[in-house]
N, C-alpha and C positions, 0 to 999 in steps of 0.2 A: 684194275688192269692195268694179277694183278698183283721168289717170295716177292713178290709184289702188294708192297701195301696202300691201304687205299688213300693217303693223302697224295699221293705221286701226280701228276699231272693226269695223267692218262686214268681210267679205269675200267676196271669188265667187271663180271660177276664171277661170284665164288661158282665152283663145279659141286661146292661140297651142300646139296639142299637143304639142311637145317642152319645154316647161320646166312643170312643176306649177304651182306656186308664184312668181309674180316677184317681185322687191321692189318691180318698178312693173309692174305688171296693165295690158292694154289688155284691153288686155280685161279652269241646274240645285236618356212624354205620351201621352195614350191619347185618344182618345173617352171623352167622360161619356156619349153613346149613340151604337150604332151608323151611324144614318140622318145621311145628310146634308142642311143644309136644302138644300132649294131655292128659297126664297124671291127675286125677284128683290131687288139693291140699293136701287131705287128705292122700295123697304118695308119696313118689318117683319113678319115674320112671324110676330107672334103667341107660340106657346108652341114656336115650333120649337128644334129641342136646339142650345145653345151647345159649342164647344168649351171644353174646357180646358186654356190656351196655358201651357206650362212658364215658368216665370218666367226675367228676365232681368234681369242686376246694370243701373243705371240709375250713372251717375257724373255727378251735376248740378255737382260743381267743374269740368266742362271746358268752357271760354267762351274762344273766341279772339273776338280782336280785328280785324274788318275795316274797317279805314278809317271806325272810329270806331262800328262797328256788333257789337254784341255777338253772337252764334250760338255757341247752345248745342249741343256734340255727345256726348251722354248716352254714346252707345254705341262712341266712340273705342277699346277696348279690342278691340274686335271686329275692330280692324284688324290683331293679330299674327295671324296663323295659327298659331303655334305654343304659342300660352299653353294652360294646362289649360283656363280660364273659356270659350275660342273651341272645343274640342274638345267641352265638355260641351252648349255652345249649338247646335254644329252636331251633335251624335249627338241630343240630345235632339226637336231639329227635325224631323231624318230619321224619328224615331221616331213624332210627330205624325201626318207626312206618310203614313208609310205605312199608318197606322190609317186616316186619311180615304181614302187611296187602295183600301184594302180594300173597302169598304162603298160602291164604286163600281159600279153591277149589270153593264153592258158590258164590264167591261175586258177580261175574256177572247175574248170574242166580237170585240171589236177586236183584239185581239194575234193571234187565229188570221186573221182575213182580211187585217188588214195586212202579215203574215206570208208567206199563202198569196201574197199578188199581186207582195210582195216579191222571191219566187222566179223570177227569169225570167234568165235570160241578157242581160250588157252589156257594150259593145263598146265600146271607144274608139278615136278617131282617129286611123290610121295614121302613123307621121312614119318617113323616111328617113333615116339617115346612111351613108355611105360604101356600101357596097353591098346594107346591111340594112335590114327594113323594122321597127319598134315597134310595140306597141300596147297597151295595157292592157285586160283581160279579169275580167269577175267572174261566175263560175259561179250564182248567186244571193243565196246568202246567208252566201258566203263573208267576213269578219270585213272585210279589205281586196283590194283588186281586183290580180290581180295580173299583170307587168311579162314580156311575149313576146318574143321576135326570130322573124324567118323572112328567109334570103336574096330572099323575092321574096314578093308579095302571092298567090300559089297555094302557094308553100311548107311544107312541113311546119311549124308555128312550134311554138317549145321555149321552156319557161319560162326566163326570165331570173333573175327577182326574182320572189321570192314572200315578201312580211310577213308574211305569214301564218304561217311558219315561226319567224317570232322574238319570239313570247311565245303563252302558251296561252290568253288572253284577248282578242286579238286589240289591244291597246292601242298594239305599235310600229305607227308607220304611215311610209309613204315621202311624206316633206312637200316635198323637193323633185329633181329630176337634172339630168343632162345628158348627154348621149353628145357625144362627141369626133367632129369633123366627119371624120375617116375611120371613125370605127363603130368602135373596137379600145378602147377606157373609156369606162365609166358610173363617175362619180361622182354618189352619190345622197346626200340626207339623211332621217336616221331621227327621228322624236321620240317621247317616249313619254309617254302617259296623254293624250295633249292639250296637251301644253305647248306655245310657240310655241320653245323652242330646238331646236337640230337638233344633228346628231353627222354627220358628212358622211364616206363611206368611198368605197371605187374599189372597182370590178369591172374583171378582164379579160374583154370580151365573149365571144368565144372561147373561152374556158375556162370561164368561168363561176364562175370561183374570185376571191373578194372579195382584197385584197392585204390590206399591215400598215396602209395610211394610215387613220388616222382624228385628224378632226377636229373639236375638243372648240369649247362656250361659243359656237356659230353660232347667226344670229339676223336674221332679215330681211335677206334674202340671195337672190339667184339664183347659180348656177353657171357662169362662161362661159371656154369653153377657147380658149387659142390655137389656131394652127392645126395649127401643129405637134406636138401633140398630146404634149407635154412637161408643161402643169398646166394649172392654172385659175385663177382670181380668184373670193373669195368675200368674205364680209364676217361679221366676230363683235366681239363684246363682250370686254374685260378677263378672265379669267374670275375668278368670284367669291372674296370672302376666305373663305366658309365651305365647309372643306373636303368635309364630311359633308351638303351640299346635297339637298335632295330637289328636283332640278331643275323647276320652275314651280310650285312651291307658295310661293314668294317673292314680296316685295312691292315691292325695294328699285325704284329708277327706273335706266334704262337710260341710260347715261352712255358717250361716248366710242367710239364706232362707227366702225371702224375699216375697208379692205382689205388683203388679201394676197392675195399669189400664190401656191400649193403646187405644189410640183413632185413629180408621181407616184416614187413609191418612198422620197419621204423622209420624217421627222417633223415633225410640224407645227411646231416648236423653230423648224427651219430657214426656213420659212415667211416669205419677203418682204413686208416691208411697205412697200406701195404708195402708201397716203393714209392722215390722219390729218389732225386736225383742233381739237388741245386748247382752241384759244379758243372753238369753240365745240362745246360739249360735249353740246348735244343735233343734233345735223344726225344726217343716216344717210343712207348712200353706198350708190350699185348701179355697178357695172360691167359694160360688154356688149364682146365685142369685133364691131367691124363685120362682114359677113357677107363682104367679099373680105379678111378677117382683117391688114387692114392697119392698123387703128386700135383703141386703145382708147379706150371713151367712158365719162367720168365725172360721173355725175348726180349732186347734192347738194339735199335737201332739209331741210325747217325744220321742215317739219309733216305733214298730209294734204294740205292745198289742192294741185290739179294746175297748183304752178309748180316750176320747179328752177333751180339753176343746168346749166350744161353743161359740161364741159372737156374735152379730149382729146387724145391724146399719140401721134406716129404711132412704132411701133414701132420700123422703119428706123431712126429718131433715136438711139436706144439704143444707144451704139458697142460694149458686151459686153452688149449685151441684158437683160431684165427680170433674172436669175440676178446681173446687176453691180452691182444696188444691193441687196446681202443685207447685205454691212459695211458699206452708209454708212446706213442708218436712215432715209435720208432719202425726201420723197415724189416719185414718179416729175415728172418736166420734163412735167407738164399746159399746156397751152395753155387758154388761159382764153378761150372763143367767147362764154358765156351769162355774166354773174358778176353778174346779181342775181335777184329773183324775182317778177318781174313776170312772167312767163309758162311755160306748159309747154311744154317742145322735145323731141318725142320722134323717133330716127331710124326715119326710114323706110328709103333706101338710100346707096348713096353711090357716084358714080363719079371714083374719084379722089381729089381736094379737094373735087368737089361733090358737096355732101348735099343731101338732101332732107327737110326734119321737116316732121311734124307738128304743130301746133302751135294756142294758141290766144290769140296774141298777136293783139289789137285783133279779135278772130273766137271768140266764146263758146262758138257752136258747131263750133269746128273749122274747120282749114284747111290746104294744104299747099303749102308752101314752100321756097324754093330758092338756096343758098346759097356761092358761092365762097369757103371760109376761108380764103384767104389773100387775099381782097378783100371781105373779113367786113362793109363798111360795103353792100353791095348786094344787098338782099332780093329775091325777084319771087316772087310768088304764081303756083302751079303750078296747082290747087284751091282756087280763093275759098270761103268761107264759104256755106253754104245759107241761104237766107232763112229756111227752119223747122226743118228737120233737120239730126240731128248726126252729124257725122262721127267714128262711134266708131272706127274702125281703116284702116289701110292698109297692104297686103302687095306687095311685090314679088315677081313670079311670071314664068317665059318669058320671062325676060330683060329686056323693058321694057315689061312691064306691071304694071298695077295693081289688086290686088284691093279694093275697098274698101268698108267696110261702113258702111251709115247707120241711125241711128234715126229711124222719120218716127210719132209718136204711140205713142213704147212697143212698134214693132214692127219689125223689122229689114227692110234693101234692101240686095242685094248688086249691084256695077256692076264689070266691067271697063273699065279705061279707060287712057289710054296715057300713060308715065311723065314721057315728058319735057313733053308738049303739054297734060296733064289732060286731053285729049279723051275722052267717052264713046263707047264703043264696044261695049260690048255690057250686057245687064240679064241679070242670071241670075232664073230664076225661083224663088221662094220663098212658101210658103205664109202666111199671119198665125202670126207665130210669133219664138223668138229663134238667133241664130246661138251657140252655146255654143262652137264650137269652130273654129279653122284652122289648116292642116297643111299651110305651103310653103314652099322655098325661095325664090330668084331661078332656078337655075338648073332646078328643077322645071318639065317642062311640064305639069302635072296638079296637081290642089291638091283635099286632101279637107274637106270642110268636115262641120261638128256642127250637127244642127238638133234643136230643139223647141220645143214648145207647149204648153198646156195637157192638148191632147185627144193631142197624142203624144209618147209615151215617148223617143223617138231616131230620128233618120235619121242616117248616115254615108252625105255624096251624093260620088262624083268626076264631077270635072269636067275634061276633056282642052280644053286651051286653043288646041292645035292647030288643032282644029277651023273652020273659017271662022266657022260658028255653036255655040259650046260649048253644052254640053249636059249638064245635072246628072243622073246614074245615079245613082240608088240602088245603093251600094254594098255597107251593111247597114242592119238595120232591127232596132230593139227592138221587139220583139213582149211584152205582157205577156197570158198567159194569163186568162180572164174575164175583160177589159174590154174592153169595147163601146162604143167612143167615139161612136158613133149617137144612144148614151142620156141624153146629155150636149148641155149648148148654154152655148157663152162668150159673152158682150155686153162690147163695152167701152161706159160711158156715160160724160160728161163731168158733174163736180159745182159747184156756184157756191159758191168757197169764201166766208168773211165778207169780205173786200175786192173781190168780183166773179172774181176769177178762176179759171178753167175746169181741174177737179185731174180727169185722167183716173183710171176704175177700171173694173178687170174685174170681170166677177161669174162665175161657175161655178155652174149648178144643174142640176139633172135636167132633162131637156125638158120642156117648156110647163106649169111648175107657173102654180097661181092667183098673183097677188099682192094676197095677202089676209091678209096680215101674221104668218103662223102659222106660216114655217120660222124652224128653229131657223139663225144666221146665225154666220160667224165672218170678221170685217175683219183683214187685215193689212197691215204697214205697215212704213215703215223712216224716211225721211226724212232723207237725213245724207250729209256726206261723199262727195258727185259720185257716189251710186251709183243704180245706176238697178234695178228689180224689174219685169224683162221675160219674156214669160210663159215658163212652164218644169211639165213635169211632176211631177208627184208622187202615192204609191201613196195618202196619206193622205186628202189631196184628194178622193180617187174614191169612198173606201173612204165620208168623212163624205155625202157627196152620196147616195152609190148604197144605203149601208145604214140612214143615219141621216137621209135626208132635208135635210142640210144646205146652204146659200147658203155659198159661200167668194168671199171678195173680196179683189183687191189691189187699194190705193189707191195712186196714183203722188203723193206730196203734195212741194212744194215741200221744199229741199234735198238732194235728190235728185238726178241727172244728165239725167232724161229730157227735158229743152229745152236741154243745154248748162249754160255756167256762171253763167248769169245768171241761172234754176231752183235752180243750187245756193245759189249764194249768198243767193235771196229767203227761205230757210229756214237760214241762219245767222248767228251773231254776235248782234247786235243783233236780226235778222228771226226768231229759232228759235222765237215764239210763231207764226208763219205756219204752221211744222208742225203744232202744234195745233190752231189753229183748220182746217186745211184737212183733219187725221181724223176729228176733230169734225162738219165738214162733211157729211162722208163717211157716217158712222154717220148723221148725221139724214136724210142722203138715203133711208137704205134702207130706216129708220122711215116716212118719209112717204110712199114709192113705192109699198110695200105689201109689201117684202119678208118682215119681220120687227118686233119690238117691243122696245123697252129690255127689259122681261123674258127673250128670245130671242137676245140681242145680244153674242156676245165678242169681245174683241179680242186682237189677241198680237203681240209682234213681239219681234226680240231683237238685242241689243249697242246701238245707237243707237237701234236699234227700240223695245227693254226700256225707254228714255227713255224715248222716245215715249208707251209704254204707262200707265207709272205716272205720267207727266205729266197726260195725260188722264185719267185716273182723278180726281187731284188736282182736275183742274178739274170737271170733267164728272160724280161718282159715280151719279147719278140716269140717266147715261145708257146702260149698262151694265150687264150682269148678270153678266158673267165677265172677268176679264184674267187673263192667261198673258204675264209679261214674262221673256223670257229673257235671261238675263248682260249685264243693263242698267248704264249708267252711271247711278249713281242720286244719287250725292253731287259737286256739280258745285262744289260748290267745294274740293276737295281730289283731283279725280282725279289730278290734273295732277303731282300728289306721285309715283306707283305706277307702278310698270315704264316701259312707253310711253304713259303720260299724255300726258306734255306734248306729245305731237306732236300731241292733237286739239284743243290749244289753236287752232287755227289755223279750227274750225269752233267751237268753245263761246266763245270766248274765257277771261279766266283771272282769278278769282276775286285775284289778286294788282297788280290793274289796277281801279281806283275805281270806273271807268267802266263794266267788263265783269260785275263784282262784285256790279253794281245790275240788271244783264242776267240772271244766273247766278239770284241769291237768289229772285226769281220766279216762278221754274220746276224749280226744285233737287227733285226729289221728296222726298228725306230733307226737306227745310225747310219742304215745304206740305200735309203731312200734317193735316186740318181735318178735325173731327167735323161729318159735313156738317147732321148734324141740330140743330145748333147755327151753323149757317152759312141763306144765303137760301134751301137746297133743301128747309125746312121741317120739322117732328119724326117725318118717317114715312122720312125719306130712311136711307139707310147707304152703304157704300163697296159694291162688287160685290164677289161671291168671288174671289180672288184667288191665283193660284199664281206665283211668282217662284223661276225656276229658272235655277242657279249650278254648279258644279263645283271639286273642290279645286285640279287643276293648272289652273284659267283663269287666264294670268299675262298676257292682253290686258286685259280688265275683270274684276279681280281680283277675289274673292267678297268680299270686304268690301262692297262697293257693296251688293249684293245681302242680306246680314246685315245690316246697320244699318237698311237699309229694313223689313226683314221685323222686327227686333225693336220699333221704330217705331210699324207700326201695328199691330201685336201690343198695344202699351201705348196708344196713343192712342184706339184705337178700342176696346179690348177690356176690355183686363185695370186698367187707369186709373180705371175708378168699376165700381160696383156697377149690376147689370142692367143693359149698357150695351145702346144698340138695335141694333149691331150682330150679328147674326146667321151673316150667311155669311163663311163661312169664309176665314182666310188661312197661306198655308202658303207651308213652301219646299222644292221638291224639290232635293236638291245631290249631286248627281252624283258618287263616287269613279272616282280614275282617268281623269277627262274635263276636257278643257281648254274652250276657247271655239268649239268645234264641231267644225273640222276637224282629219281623222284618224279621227272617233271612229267605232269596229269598228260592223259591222251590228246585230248583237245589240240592242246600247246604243242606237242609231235606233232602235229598232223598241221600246224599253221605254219611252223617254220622249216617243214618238208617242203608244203605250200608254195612259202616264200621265196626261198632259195633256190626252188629247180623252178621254177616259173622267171625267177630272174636271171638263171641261167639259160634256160631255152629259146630267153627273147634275143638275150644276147647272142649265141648260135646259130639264131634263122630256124631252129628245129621245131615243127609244124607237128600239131596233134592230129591223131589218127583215131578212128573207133576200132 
């Protein structure tokens, strides 16, 4: 999240139920007293108890040079992971952290009811292969959800895959598969603590018995099998020079992204290489084969933005087939359809030579189009563009139809319509709410689709397309024990951000509270990278409303996907102060409407989000009483160095460009760190409490980001002079064993849910209820 591929900062889950993970998505010192203040930010408070922040080496020799501009990076050292000084910094922290988190009075009382509602039975969307039906299953509070077969959807179904079996902590997790279009192989990838590498093995369905294949150093990657159910295509990295690697605890950048083909029963040695690409050394390649298994298609991107190149090679061509270029090294005979990146081309179907993409060429929000490649020069729009709504997806289903989904103000429309003419032909009905999942073939006539919403947990609906008028059944339904969605009321309102424009936000509160500015409130946000925060359940959410009283809000703010690309891109590059100003926004709305008070007021978001958060903090401290930024990019002018940096150059631009540089240093959270009581917010002002929470395997935004910031304003606000006037608290919760979210075991959910609104509710004054 996510064409959003999944190394981008941000991520969701695919809508499309048989691949997890796509590489293009259509879808973490003691108290001197025990009490904490709670003073809002926007004051001091008096005689209330400081902490005592462990000290932290400062190295004022480190001054690079940008384009004539001197920045100084004190805490550079903080970027080994491996050094002693980074283990003492990060144990000494953790140790901080969990004293303040002690002397938190809710936290147990959260962790039992988060807990308790956590416990509920969930079902994932059915997908077919060959005569079998899948589905992923989580008995409650099972570590990872795990992986069914049944010959038939009334079938006995039998475990398949269960992770839960392969570590006692619950840390392997299944990141990505795929079942072989006759059902007889699952090759699946495992990663472990949270990293984003994978290890990718084979199951025979059937037996149930894993074979020898296993495949090392994978990494932003989908699985896609011929047809003939001989191997697969994936995509990895080099693998590293250090033998003794603790896989995602590394910093190095991701270089030289590579395909192969493996062929079931051999070692990965043997393994065909497909594409490659050394001139240029940061792209990173997905391969799909087409669904009448006659083409392969090869996507090349540069960055996040949803453009690609396209190419594709029809198999037939291959006079000894994919297995004959194993001696020659060389890259398979692509045909080159797309070959710059002026737009995204994603396939929809294909009959024959004619394809049909998706696409968002001269059409922002989406469009689909129709294409004879081997008379490549004559496009026709199948599905023009929507005048307001975006055309998130489109499924081929019942042979020539089309499923397709729309976003119309943050809220999904599902339409069948006919493949070759775009004619609509039928609306499915759907509640205010998001489509999370879909599960079809072409030759499927039934397609199950994922729904939720804020006020519900899950529907799994079929829809038989047969039908003259189809019709959504409920097929399963998540039921969570004690909650009562009666009790509950969603608003979406529309906010004027500082240039006039109209930033949607939901709000979540208990029914017909006053607004008379006394709930305690928590905004979230993202902002970034085409991704759009369409409503979706959560047990958290319910828990802060129903027991704590709390206002929960998402803000839709520009950079973001939810109007299409022209939305995303008003909140990046040069426009990325648009995101600010439009949370900003955001938050004074709810002040002046009457929800809440800058005293009452948190904010959180994480990975682009985590920006988001400590940017505003930076600008804004007076307006805030808490931020929770999680595995933020915080140092924006050096991200671009670390793992898969550089591909979000494409939304920050890059600190190595004069121009982008002068973009960057403005908004850098490590660079605008200001004692704001020494700034226009006057000598009663401070920063708001703050928790910045990281993990040691996040090798998407690596903890570095995260540490530099926390050591930062640990010194700038705190530990820098004598009686400084900050007061409330900054800490950093970091995570062992946990990468950049996904994967990560129930347990571990359910501690730094815990964590984080427990230290938010102390800080707010907000009192648990039964």
């Amino acid at each position: 999240m996510l064409l959003l591929k999944s190394f981008c900062v941000g991520f969701r889950l695919s809508r499309r139920g048989p691949i997890h993970l796509l590489h293009r998505s259509r879808r973490r010192c003691r108290l001197l007293l025990s009490v904490l203040p709670q003073a809002a930010m926007g004051s001091v408070a008096g005689d209330t108890a400081r902490l005592s922040y462990p000290p932290a080496r400062r190295d004022d020799s480190v001054v690079d040079m940008y384009h004539g501009v001197p920045v100084a990076d004190p805490y550079r050292w903080l970027e080994d992971p491996e050094s002693e000084d980074t283990k003492e910094f990060v144990a000494s922290q953790a140790e901080l952290a969990e004293s303040v988190l002690a002397g938190c009075a809710d936290r147990e009382n959260l962790r039992g009811e988060v807990t308790r509602l956590f416990d509920h039975p969930r079902h994932g969307v059915p997908f077919r292969r060959g005569y079998k039906y899948f589905y992923f299953y989580n008995s409650g509070l099972q570590a990872q959800s795990v992986l069914y077969v049944q010959d038939s959807l009334d079938g006995e179904a039998e475990v398949l895959l269960d992770p839960n079996t392969l570590s006692k902590d619950g840390t392997v997790a299944l990141s990505t598969y795929s079942v072989s279009k006759d059902g007889k192989y699952i090759a699946y990838g495992l990663s472990e603590s949270g990293s984003d590498w994978v290890t990718i093995h084979v199951m025979n369905v059937a037996d149930k018995e894993p074979l020898s294949d296993k495949l090392s150093w994978v990494k932003f990657t989908s699985i896609s099998w011929t047809h003939d159910g001989k191997g697969f295509f994936y995509g990895r990295y080099p693998a590293p020079r250090e033998v003794e690697l603790d896989a995602g605890t590394e910093t190095n950048i991701n270089l030289n992204h590579e395909i192969y083909y493996h062929v079931v029963g051999s070692d990965q040695s043997e393994d065909i290489l497909c594409w490659k690409d050394p001139e240029h050394p940061k792209y990173t390649f997905g391969v799909s084969v087409t669904e009448d298994g006659k083409y392969i298609i090869l996507g090349i991107h540069e960055g996040c933005d949803p453009v690609n190149k396209l190419y594709y090679c029809k198999i037939s061509t291959l006079a000894q087939g994919i297995e004959g270029y194993k001696e020659s090294k060389e890259n398979l005979p692509f045909v080159k359809l797309i070959d710059n990146f002026d737009a995204q081309y994603e396939v929809v179907a294909n009959d024959g030579d004619e394809f049909t993409f998706l696409t968002n060429r001269n059409a922002p929000k989406n469009k689909l189009v129709r294409v004879d490649i081997k008379k490549e020069e004559l496009w026709t729009d199948i599905l023009p563009e929507h005048e307001r709504d975006v055309l998130e997806s489109a499924d081929v289903v019942n042979g020539n139809q089309l499923l397709v989904c729309y976003m119309s103000d943050v809220k999904h429309i599902l339409q069948i319509r006919d493949l070759v003419t775009g004619n609509l032909l039928h609306k499915l009905p759907l509640e205010i709410g998001s489509v999370s999942e879909i599960s079809c073939r072409r030759e499927d006539t039934e397609v199950f689709i994922g729904f939720t919403s804020f006020l519900s947990p899950g529907i799994i609906y079929r829809c038989n397309l047969t039908a003259a008028i189809p019709e959504m059944k409920i097929f399963r339904e998540i039921l969570v024990p004690g909650f009562d969605r009666t009790k509950f009321e969603v608003k979406q309102i529309f906010v004027n951000s500082k240039d006039g424009t109209k930033i949607p936000m939901f709000v979540m509160s208990n029914k017909d509270i006053e607004l008379d500015g006394s709930h305690p409130t928590l905004l979230y946000g993202y902002g970034g990278f085409n991704i759009s925060l369409t409503p979706s359940f959560s047990v958290s959410r319910v828990v802060l409303c129903k027991n704590m009283g709390f206002v929960v809000c998402v803000a839709n703010i520009r950079g973001g996907g939810e109007y299409g690309e022209e939305w995303h891109k008003a909140g990046a590059l040069a426009m990325k102060q648009n995101c600010f100003d439009d949370f900003i926004a955001c938050a004074e709305l709810l002040i002046s409407a009457g929800y809440t008070s800058s005293r009452q007021l948190c904010i959180e978001g994480g990975s682009n989000g985590g920006l988001l958060i400590a940017a505003c903090v930076n600008q804004r401290p007076d307006l805030f009483a808490c931020a929770l930024a999680h595995v933020g990019v915080m140092d924006m002018l050096r991200f671009h160095k670390f793992t898969i940096g550089h591909a979000w150059t494409t939304d920050y631009g890059c600190s190595d460009n004069e121009e982008e540089f002068h973009w960057l240093i403005k908004y850098s959270p490590l660079h605008n760190v200001r004692r704001p009581w020494e700034q226009s917010f006057g000598s009663g002002c401070q920063y708001p409490a703050i928790m910045l929470l990281t993990a040691d395997h996040d090798d998407r935004v690596v903890p570095l980001h995260s540490l530099k910031l926390l050591a930062t304003l640990q010194y700038v606000l705190c530990t820098s002079i004598e009686d400084p006037p900050q007061v409330n608290p900054i800490i950093g919760r970091i995570d062992r064993k946990s990468g950049h979210g996904a994967g990560r075991p129930t347990k571990k959910m359910i501690d730094e849910v815990v964590d984080r609104y427990s230290f938010m509710a102390n800080i707010l004054g907000a009192s648990w209820t039964e």
